[in-house]
C-alpha positions in Angstrom: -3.8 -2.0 -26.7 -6.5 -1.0 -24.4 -6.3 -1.6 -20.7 -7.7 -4.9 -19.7 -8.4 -6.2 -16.5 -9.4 -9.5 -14.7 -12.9 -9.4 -12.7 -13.1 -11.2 -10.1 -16.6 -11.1 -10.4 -16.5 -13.0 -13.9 -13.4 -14.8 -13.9 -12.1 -13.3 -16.7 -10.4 -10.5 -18.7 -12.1 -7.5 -19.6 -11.7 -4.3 -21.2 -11.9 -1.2 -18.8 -14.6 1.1 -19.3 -15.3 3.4 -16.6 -18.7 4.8 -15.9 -18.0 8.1 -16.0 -15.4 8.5 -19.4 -12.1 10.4 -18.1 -12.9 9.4 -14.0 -12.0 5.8 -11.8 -13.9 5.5 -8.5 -12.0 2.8 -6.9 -12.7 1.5 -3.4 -10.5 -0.8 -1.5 -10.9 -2.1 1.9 -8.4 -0.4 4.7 -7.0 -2.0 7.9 -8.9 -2.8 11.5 -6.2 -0.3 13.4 -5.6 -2.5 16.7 -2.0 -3.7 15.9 0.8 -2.4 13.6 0.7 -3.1 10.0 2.6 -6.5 8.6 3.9 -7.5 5.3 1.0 -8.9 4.2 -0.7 -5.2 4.3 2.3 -3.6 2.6 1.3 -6.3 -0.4 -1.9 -5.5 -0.8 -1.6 -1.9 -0.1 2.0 -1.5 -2.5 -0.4 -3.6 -5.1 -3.3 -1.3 -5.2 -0.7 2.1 -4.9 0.7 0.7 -8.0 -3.1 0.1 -10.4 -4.3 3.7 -8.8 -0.8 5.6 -9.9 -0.7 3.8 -13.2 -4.3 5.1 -14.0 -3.5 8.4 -13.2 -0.4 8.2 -15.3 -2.7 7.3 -18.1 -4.2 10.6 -17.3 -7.5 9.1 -15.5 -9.1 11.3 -12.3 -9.1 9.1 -9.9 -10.9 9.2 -6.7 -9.8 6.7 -4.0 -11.8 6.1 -1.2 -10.1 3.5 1.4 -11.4 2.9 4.7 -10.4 3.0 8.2 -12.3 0.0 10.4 -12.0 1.2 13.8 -15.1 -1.2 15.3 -17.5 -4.3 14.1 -14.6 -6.4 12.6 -14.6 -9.5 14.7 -12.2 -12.6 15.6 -13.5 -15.8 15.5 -14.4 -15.9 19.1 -17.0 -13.4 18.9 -14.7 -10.7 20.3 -14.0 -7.0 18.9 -10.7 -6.7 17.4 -10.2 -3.3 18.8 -11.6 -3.6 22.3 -9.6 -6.9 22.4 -6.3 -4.7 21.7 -7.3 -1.9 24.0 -7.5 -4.6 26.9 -4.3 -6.0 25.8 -2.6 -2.2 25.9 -4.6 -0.8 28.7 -6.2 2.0 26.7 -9.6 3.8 25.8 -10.6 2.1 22.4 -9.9 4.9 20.2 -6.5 6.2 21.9 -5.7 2.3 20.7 -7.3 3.3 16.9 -5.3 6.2 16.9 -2.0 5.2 17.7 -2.0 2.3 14.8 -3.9 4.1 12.2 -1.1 7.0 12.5 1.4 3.7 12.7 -0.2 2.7 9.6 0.0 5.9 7.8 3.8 6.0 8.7 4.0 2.6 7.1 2.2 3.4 4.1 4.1 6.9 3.5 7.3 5.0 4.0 6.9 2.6 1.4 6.5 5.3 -1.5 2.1 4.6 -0.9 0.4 7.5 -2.2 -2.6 8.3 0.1 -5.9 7.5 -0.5 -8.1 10.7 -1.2 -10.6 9.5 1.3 -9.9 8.1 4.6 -13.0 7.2 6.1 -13.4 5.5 9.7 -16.6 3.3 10.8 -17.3 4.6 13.8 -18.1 8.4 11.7 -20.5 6.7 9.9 -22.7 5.1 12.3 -25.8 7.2 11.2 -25.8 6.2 7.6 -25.1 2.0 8.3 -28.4 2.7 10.3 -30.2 3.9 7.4 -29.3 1.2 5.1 -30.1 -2.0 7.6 -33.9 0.2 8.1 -33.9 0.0 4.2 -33.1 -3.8 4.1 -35.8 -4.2 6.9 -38.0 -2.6 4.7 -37.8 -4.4 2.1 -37.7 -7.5 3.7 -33.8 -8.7 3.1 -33.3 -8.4 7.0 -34.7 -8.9 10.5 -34.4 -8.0 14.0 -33.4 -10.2 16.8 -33.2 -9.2 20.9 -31.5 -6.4 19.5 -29.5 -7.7 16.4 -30.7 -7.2 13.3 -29.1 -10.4 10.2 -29.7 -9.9 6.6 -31.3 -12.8 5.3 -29.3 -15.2 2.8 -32.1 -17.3 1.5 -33.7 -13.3 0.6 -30.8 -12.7 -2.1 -30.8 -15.2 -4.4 -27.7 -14.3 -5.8 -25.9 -14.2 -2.6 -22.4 -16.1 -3.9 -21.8 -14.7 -7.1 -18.8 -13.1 -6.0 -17.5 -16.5 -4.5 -18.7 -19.2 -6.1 -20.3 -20.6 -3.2 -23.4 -21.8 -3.3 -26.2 -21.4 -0.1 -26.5 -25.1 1.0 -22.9 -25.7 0.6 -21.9 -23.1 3.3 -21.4 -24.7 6.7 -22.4 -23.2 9.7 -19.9 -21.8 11.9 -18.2 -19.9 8.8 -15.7 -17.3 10.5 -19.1 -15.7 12.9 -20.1 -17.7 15.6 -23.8 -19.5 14.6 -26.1 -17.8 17.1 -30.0 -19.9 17.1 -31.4 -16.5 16.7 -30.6 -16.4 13.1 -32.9 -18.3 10.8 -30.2 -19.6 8.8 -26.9 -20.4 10.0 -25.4 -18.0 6.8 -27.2 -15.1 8.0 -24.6 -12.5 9.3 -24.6 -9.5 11.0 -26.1 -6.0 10.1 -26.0 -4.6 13.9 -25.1 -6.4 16.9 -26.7 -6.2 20.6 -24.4 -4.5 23.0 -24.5 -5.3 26.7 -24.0 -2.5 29.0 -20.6 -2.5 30.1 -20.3 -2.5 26.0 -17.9 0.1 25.4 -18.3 1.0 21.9 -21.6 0.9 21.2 -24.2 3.8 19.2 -27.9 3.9 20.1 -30.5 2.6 17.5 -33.9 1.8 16.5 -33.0 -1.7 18.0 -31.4 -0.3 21.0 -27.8 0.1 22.1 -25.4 -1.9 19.9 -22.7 -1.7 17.0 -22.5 -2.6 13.4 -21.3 -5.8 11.5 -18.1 -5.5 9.6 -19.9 -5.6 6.4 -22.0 -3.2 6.3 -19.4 -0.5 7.0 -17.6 -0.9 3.5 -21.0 -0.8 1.6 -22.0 2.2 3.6 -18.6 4.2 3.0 -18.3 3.0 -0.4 -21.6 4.2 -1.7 -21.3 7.2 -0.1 -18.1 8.7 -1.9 -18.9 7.0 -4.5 -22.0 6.5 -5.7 -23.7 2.9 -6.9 -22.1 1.5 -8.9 -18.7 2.4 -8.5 -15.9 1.4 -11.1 -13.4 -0.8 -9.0 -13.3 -2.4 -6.0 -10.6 -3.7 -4.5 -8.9 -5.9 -1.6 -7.3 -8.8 -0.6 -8.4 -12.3 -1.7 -8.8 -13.2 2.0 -11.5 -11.4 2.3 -13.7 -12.9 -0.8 -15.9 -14.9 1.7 -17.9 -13.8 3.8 -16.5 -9.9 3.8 -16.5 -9.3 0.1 -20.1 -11.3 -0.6 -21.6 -9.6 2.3 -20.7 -6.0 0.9 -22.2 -6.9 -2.6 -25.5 -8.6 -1.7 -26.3 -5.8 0.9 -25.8 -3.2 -0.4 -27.3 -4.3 -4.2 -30.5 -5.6 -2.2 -30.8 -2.0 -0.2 -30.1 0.2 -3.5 -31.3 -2.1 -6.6 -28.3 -2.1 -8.5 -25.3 -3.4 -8.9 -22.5 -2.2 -6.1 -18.7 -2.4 -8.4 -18.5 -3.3 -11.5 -15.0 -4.5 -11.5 -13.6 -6.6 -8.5 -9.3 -6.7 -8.3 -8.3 -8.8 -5.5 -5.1 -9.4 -4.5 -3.1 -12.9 -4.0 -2.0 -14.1 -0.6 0.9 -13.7 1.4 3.3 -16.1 3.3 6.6 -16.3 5.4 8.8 -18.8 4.4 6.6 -21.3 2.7 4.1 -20.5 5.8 1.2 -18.9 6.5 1.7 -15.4 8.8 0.3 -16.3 11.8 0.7 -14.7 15.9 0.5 -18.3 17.4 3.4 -19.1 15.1 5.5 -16.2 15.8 6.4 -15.6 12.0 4.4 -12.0 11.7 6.8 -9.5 9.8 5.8 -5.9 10.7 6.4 -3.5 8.0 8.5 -1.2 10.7 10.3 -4.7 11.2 11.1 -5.2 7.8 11.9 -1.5 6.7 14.7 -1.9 9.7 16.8 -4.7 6.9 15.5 -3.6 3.8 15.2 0.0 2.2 11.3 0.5 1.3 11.9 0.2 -2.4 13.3 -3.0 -2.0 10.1 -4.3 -0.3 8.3 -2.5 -3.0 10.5 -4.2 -5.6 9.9 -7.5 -3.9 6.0 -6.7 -4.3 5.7 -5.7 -7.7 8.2 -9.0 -8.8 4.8 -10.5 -8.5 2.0 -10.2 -10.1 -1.2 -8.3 -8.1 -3.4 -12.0 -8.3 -0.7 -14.1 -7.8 0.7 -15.7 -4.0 4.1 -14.0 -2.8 6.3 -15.7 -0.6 8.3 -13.4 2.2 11.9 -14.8 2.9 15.3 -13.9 3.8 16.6 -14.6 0.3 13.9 -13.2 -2.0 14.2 -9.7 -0.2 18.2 -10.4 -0.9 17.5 -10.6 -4.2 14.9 -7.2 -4.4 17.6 -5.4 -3.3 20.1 -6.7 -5.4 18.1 -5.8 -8.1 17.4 -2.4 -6.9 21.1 -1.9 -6.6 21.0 -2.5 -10.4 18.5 -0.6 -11.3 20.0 2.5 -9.4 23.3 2.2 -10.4 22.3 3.1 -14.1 20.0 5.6 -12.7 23.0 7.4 -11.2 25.4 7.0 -14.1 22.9 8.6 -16.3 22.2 11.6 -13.4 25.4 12.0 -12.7 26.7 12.8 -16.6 23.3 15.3 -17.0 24.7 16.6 -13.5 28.2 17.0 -14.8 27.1 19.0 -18.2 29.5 18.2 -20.7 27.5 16.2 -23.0 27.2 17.5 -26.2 23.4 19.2 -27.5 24.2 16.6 -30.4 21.3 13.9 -30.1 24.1 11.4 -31.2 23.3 8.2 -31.1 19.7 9.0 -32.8 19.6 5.5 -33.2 18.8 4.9 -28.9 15.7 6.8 -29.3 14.3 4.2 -31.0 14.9 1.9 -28.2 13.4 4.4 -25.6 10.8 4.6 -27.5 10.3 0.6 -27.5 10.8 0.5 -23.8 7.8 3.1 -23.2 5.5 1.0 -25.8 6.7 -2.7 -24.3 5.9 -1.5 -20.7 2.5 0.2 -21.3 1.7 -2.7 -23.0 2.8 -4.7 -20.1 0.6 -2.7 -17.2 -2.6 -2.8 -20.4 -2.5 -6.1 -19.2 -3.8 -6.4 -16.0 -1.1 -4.2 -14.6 1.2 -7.1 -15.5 4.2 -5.2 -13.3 6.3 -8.6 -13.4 6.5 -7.7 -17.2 7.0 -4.0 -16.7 10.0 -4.9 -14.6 11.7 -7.0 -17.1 11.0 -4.3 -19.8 13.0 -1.4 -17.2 15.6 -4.2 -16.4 16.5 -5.0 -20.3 16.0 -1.1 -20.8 18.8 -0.7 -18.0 20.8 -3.3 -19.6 20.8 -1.5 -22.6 21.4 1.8 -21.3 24.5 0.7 -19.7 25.4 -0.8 -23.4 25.4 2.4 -24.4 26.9 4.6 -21.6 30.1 2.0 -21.8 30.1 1.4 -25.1 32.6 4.1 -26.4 30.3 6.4 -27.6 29.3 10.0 -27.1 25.9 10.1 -25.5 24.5 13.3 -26.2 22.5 15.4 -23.8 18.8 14.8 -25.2 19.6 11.3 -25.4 20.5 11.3 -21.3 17.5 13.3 -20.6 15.0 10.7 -22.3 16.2 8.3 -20.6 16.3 10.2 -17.0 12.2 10.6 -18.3 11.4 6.9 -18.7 13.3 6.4 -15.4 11.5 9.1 -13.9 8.0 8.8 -15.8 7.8 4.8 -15.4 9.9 3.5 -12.8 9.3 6.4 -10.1 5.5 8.1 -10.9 4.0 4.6 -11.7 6.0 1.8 -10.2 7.3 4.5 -7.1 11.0 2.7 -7.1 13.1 5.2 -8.6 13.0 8.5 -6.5 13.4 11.8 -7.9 16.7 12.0 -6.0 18.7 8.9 -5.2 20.7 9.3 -2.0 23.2 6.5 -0.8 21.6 4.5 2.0 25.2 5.2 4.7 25.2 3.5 8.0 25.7 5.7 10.7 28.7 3.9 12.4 30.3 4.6 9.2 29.5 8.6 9.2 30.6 8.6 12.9 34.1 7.2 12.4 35.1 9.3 8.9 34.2 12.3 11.0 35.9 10.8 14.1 38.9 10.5 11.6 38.6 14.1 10.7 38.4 15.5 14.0 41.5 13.1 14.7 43.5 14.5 11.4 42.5 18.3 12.6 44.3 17.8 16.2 47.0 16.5 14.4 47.5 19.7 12.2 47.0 22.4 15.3 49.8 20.0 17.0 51.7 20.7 14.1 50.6 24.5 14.5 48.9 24.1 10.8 45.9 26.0 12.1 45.1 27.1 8.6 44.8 23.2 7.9 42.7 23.2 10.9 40.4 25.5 10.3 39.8 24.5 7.0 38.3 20.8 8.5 36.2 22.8 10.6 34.6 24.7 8.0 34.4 22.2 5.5 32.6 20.5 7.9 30.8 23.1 9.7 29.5 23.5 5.3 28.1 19.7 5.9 26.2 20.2 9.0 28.3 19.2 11.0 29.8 21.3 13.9 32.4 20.7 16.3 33.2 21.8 19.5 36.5 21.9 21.5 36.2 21.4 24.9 39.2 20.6 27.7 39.0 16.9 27.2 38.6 16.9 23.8 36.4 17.8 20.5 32.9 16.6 20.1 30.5 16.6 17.1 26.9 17.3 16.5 24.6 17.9 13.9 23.3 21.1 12.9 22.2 22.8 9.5 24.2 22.3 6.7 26.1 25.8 6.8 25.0 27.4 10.2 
């Protein structure tokens, strides 16, 4: 079976064919950095991770570009995101972009996200968003107002194709403030008047001002990679205006089409509810990471599919981790016999290749679909179920029967799904490390009291092997970490 995947842009199944035969150019739209991430990022972020590493599993070369918006992405009162957060924290503008976009990398690296091979920010890109909006001037799909420049609507008769909304259905008022300087009330933004005490704001052919939200992502898109580009993605969210603004732009500047494949991303809620500040339910991915361990969340994700709403509550994340408990428990049974190195070279029982071999060709076939990963988890689930069959089934598992399995493991549940690390280490609360070596030191006075000080010594070096030193001092004998052996 060939990969398949839905278009958002037809609303329906199609094969993938990329332009270039062997390459992916996939863009995706990356956070406004004036607040820490929340687990409605960490969806569509985990979501994308997952399509990008399974094409490079399939031995694609993919180039991902995903932004950085760091200025132009407004609220619904007309106000900058990020000069609203740097009032809020009482810092420049970018000191406030650089403090969440490396809180946002920590976020992403945390939850197993590979990073994108481009990283671009807005605000680098100025020069280039000024050279499109002359183009669309040009040729008459935009026009200059008291210093902001709108691309026309009613100039790109295809304007909607993305959405589904049609021109006289669109009501004014639509997430931008209607301004009377705009000949129609769907018109948006290409570059925005600044006032003086502006701070972020560029000089122009227009004078002093900023871009619009929109044309940032067509800018840095098409300049890393090309027009078209295979694959766009992002979160549904975004389909109108963001997503329909990016298309007619930049295909009325260039002349052809902008992506050829559109993979958006289902919503996100919190108990049934929508995330929202003035409700108090936002769940910040540091937040979250504090009660769960990042696979789980990943787990939780991927039990999904990509298009499909997810709903964020105490007991589904429960159940992600109970699963991944599962999951790793046959993990480490299998690691732990290669580890040991008693199982026989025999390939006995032959007969369990066949089902590796199933497992691999049920869970390709599941991510061929539209990178299906609810199905791919049930294959590596029923996979796991029968790999503990056979582990405690009385029979002698031979060593190149372990190691295939340790592959698919590896191979489909770490490289494409990123669940399974390459090492699995027990997740061990810290009051509990502190009290067994608490009981140690305690067990070690005991034996000099006894004048075993070979017993006594023997502790400290054992632990002293683990990293852990200890110091005896008149009131008593501390611990600290150190290297493990130093």
């Amino acid at each position: 079976m060939s990969l398949v995947v839905y278009n958002f842009l037809t609303r329906r199944k199609e094969p993938f064919i990329p332009l270039h035969e062997g390459r992916v150019h996939m863009y995706v739209c990356g956070p406004t950095v004036y607040d820490h991430a929340h687990v409605g990022h960490a969806k569509l972020y985990v979501s994308m991770d997952v399509i990008v590493r399974y094409f490079r599993y399939r031995g694609y070369k993919v180039r991902y570009v995903q932004n950085i918006t760091d200025v132009g992405h407004l609220l619904d009162t007309g106000e900058d995101r990020i000069l609203k957060g740097a009032a809020r924290e009482r810092l420049e503008p970018m000191e406030l972009v650089e403090k969440y976009m490396r809180s946002y990398f920590e976020d992403m690296d945390a939850l197993g996200v590979v990073r994108p091979d481009i990283s671009p920010r807005a605000s680098c890109h100025i020069p280039e968003m000024i050279e499109m909006i002359k183009v669309l001037i040009q040729k008459g799909h935009a026009y200059e107002v008291n210093g902001s420049v709108y691309f026309s609507v009613e100039s790109w008769p295809e304007y909607g194709k993305l959405s589904g909304r049609r021109l006289e259905e669109q009501e004014e008022g639509v997430r931008v403030p209607v301004r009377e300087e705009k000949r129609h009330p769907a018109d948006f933004a290409l570059w925005k008047r600044a006032e003086p005490e502006h701070i972020l704001r560029w000089p122009s052919p227009w004078g002093w001002g900023y871009p619009g939200w929109h044309i940032e992502c067509s800018v840095m898109a098409t300049k890393y990679l090309g027009q078209p580009f295979d694959i766009h993605g992002g979160g549904i969210d975004n389909l109108f205006p963001h997503n329909e603004s990016e298309i007619a732009q930049a295909e009325a500047a260039n002349g052809v089409p902008f992506a050829r494949y559109w993979l958006l991303t289902g919503s996100l809620t919190v108990n049934g509810v929508k995330m929202s500040k003035s409700l108090g339910n936002v769940v910040r991915i540091k937040d979250a990471l504090q009660r769960y361990r990042p696979q789980a969340i990943r787990l939780f994700i991927l039990s999904s599919h990509y298009r499909s709403p997810i709903d964020y509550s105490e007991e589904a994340m429960e159940a992600a981790e109970k699963g991944l408990d599962r999951l790793w428990n046959t993990v480490i049974e299998v690691r732990e016999r290669l580890a040991r190195g008693d199982a026989p070279e025999s390939a006995e029982p032959e007969a369990f290749m066949e089902e590796i071999q199933r497992a691999r060709r049920a869970f390709l076939e599941a991510m061929d679909d539209d990178f299906s990963t609810p199905e791919a988890l049930s294959v590596l689930f029923e996979f796991s179920k029968a790999v503990n069959g056979l582990l405690f089934g009385g029979a002698t598992v031979g060593r190149p029967v372990l190691e295939a399995i340790d592959a698919v493991y590896r191979e489909l549940g770490g490289q494409v799904l990123g669940l399974i690390p390459d090492e699995i280490r027990p997740d061990v609360p810290s009051d509990l490390v502190a009290g067994l070596v608490q009981l140690l030191i305690e067990l070690r006075a005991e034996a000099r009291r006894q004048r075993d000080f070979a017993r006594a010594d023997q502790i400290r070096e054992r632990l002293r092997a683990l990293g852990i030193l200890l110091e005896d001092r008149p009131d008593g004998t501390v611990w600290r970490m150190g290297r493990a052996g130093s």
